[in-house]
C-alpha positions as a printed NumPy array, in Angstrom:
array([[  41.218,   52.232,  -66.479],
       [  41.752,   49.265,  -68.458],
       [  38.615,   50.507,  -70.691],
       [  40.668,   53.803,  -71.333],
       [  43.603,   52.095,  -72.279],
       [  42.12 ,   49.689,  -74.759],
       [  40.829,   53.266,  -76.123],
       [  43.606,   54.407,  -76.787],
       [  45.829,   51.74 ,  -78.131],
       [  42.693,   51.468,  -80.963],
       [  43.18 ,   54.919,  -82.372],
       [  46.947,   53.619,  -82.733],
       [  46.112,   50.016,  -84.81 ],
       [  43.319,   51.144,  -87.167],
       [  45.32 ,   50.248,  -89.957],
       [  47.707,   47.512,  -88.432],
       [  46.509,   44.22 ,  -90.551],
       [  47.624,   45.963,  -94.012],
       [  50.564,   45.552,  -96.143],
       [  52.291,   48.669,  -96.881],
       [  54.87 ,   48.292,  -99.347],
       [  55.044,   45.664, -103.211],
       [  58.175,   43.714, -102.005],
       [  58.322,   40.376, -102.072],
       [  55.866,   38.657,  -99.069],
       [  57.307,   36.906,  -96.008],
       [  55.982,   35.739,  -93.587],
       [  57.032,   38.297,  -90.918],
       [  54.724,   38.497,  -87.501],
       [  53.302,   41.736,  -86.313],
       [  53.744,   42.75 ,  -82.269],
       [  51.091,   44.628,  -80.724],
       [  51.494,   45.23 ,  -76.678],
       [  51.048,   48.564,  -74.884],
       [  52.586,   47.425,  -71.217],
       [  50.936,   49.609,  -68.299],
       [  51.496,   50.145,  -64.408],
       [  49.687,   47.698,  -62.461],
       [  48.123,   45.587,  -65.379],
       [  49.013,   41.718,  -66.365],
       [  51.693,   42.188,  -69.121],
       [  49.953,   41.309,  -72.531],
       [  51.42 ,   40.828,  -76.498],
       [  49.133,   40.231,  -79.09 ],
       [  51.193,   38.856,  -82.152],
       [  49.567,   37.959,  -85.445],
       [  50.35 ,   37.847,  -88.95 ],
       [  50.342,   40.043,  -91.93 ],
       [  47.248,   40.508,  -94.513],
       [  49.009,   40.43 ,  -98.159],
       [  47.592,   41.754, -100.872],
       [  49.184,   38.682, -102.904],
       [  46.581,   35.559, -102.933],
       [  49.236,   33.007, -103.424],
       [  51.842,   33.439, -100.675],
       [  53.66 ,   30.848,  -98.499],
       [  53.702,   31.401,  -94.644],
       [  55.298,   29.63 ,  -92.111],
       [  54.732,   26.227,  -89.88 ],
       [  54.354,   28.224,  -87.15 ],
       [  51.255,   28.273,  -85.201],
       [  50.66 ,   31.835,  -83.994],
       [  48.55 ,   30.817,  -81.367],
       [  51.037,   28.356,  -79.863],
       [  54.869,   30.652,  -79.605],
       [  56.983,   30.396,  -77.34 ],
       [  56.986,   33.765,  -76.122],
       [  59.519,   34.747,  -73.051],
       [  59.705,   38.564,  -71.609],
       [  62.441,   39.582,  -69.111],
       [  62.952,   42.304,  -66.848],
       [  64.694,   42.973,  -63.767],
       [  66.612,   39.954,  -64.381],
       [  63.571,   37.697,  -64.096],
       [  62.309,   36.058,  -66.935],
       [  58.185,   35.202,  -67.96 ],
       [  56.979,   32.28 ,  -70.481],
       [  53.981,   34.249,  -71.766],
       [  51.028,   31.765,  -72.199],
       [  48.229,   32.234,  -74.867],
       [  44.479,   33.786,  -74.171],
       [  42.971,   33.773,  -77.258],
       [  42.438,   36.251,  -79.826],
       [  46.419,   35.792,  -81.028],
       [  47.381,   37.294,  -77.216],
       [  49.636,   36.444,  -75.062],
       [  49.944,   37.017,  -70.899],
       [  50.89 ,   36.227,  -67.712],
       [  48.622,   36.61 ,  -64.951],
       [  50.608,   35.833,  -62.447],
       [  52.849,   39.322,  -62.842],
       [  52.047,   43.217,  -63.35 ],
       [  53.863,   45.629,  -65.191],
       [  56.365,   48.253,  -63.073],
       [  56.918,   51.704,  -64.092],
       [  60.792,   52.984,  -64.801],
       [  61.512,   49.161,  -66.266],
       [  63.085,   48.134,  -68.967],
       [  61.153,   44.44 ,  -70.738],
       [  62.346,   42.882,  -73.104],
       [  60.553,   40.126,  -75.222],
       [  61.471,   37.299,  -77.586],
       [  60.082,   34.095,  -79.794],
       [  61.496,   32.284,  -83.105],
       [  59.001,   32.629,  -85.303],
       [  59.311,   31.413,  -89.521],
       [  63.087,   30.15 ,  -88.564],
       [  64.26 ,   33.34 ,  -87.249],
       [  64.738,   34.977,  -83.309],
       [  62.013,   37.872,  -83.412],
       [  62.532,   40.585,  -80.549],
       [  61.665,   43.654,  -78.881],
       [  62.497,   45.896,  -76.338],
       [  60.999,   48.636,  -74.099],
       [  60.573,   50.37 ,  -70.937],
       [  58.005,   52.148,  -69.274],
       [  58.048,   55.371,  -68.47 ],
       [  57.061,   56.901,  -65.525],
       [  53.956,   58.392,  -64.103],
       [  52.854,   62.064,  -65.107],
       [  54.205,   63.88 ,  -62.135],
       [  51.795,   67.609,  -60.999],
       [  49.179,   67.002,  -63.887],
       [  46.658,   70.026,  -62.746],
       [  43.486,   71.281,  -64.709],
       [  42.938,   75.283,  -64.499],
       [  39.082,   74.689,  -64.145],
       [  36.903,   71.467,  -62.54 ],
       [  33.733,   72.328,  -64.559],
       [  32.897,   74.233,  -67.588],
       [  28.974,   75.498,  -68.847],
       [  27.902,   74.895,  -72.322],
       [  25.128,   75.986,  -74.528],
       [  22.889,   73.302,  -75.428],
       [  22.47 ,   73.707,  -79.428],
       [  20.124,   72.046,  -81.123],
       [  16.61 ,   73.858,  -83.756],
       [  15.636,   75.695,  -81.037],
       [  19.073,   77.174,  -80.74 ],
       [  19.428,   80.8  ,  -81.335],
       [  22.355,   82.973,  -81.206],
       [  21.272,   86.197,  -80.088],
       [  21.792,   85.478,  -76.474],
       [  24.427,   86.678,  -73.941],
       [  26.081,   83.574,  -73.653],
       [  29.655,   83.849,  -73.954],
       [  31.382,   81.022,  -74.689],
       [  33.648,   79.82 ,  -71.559],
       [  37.555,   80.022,  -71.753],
       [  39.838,   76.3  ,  -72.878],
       [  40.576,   74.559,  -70.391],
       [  44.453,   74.938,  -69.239],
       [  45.885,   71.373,  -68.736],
       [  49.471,   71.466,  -67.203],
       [  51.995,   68.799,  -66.043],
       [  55.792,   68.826,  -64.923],
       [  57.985,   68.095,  -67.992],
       [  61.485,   68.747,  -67.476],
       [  63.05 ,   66.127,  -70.076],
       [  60.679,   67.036,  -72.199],
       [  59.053,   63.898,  -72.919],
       [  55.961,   62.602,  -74.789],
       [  52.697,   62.938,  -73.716],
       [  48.939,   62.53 ,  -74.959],
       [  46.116,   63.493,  -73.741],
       [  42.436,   61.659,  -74.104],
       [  38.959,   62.634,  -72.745],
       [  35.987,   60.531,  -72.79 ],
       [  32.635,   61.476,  -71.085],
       [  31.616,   58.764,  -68.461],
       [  27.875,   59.116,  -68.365],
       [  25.732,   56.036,  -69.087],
       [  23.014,   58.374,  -71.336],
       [  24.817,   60.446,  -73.667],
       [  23.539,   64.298,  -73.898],
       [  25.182,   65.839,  -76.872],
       [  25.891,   69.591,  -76.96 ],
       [  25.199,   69.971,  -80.422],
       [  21.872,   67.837,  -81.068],
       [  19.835,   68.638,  -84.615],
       [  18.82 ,   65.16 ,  -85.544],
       [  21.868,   63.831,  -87.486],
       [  21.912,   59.789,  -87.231],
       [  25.466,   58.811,  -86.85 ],
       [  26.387,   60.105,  -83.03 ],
       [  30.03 ,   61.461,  -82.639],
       [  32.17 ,   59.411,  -80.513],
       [  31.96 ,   60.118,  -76.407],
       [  35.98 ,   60.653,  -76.822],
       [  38.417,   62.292,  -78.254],
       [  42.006,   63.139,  -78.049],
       [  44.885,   65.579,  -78.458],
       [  48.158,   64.795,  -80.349],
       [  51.054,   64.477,  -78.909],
       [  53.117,   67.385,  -77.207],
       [  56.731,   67.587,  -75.7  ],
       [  55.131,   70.639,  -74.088],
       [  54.468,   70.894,  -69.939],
       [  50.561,   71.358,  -70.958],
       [  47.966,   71.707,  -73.43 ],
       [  44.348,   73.563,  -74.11 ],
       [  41.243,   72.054,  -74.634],
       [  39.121,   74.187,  -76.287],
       [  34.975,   74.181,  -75.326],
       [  34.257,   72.786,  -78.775],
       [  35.976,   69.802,  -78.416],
       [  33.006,   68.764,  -76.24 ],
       [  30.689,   66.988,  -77.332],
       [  28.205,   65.777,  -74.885],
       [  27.43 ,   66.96 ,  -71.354],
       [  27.912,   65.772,  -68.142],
       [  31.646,   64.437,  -66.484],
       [  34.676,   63.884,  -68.272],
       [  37.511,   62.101,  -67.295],
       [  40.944,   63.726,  -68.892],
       [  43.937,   60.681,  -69.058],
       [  47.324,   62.024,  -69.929],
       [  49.535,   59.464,  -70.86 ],
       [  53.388,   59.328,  -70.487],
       [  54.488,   58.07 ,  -73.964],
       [  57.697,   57.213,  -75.58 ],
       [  59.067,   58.353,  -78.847],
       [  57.841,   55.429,  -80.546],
       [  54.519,   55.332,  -79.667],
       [  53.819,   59.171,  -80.438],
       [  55.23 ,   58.619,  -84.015],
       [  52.667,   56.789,  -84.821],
       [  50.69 ,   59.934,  -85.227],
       [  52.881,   61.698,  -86.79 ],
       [  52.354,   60.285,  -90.333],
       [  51.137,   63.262,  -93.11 ],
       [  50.408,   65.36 ,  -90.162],
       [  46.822,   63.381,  -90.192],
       [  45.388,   61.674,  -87.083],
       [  45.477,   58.375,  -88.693],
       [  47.984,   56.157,  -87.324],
       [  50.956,   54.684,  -89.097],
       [  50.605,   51.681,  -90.545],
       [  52.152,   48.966,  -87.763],
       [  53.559,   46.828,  -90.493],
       [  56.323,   49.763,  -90.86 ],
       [  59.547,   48.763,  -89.444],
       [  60.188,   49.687,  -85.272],
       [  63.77 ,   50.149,  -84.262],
       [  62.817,   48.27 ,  -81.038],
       [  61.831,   45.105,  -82.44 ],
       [  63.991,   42.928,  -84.724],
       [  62.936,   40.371,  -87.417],
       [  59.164,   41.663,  -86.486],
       [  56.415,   44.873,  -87.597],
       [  54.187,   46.932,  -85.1  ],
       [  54.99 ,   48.148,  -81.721],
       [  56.187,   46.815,  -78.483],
       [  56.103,   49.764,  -75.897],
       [  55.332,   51.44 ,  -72.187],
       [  52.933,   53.99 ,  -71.154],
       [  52.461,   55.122,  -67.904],
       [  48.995,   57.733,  -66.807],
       [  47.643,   60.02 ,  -64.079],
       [  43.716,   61.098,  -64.496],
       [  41.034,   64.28 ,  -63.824],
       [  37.847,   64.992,  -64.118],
       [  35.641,   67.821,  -65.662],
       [  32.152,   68.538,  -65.572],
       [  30.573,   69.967,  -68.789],
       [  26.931,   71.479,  -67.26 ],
       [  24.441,   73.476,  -69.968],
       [  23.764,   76.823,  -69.404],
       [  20.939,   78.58 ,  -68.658],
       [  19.253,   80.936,  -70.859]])
């Protein structure tokens, strides 16, 4: 699980050390955490990549903040791990919570504020298993294969929140479906953008090797599916754009909560 979620918080940051905007540089830090059900709360904080060569930055060490996060009246001093992240082992995240989190950081109170939503509630698949044609030279299209039906993914979303879907193939030897030599091997995952909707289709296509699949859905919140949402592109936003959640800060400081199936993609027989 905690491979999954490191997934998909990556195709979120891809451009999160870069400078947007020509105004004036200061030295303002940049919040990264993703806070999950039953996982050790963790905030990776580091600082901003200007494009100017001669800029001044704070005293501050970023690997040495005092870093607090409260919730349910109780309050944690985060301790650092390395890599500009921040944790405490000692506690797990709880779903339907609201954290909140807080450091000084270039003379100034940085902080943030979330909660995490809760789990996906009846997430059902129409199908276990679907059967593909393998397609590689030998591949010829005069067969009666008939290409299977998308898989109908539904959950119960009365309040019509957030959710996104991801799929990655768990087999240790990949076996693409589409195989004619190329170099550069697609990725074992993908995902879908993100829908208010109760459910979604995944369309045969979409996979890419065969062998079982395990389909995450993820309970989002507003904030983390607008990161998609820029130019209507599947690149992310970048995280040094201003979050109404945190104050005197960049990125993202947010809860996710996620319920999981599996599908088996078999090949066909000729």
């Amino acid at each position: 699980m905690r491979k999954l979620f490191l997934i998909l918080c990556s195709l979120s940051v891809l451009l999160a050390s870069c400078e947007k905007n020509f105004q004036p540089f200061t030295d303002t830090p940049i919040i990264e955490s993703y806070l999950s059900p039953g996982n050790h709360p963790v905030v990776k904080i580091y600082r901003q990549i200007p494009f100017e060569s001669d800029v001044t930055y704070s005293s501050d060490k970023i690997d040495s903040l005092a870093v607090t996060l409260k919730y349910n009246d109780k309050i944690s001093l985060l301790k650092p791990i390395g890599d500009s992240c921040y944790s405490d082992t000692t506690i797990r995240v709880l779903e339907n919570t609201k954290y909140s989190l807080s450091f000084e950081f270039n003379s100034r109170n940085v902080s943030a504020y979330t909660s995490v939503p809760s789990k996906p509630v009846d997430f059902a698949e129409s199908v276990t298993g679907i059967s593909l044609q393998k397609m590689d030279s030998t591949f010829t299209s005069g067969g009666s294969f008939v290409m299977p039906d998308p898989v109908r993914l539904t959950w119960k979303n009365d309040d019509t929140s957030y959710y996104i879907v991801v799929v990655e193939n768990m087999e240790t030897i990949l076996d693409p479906v589409r195989d004619f030599g190329t170099s550069t091997a697609p990725p074992n995952m993908f995902r879908e953008r993100p829908t208010t909707a109760s459910g979604i289709e995944l369309r045969s296509m979409e996979f890419r090797y065969f062998g079982m699949h395990r389909i995450i859905l993820f309970h989002v919140l507003p904030d983390y599916a607008s990161l998609y949402d820029n130019n209507n592109t599947s690149s992310s936003q970048n995280l040094t754009n201003p979050s109404t959640s945190i104050t005197n800060g960049y990125g993202i400081f947010t809860g996710l909560n996620s319920d999981t199936l599996y599908l088996l993609v078999t090949k066909a027989t000729k």
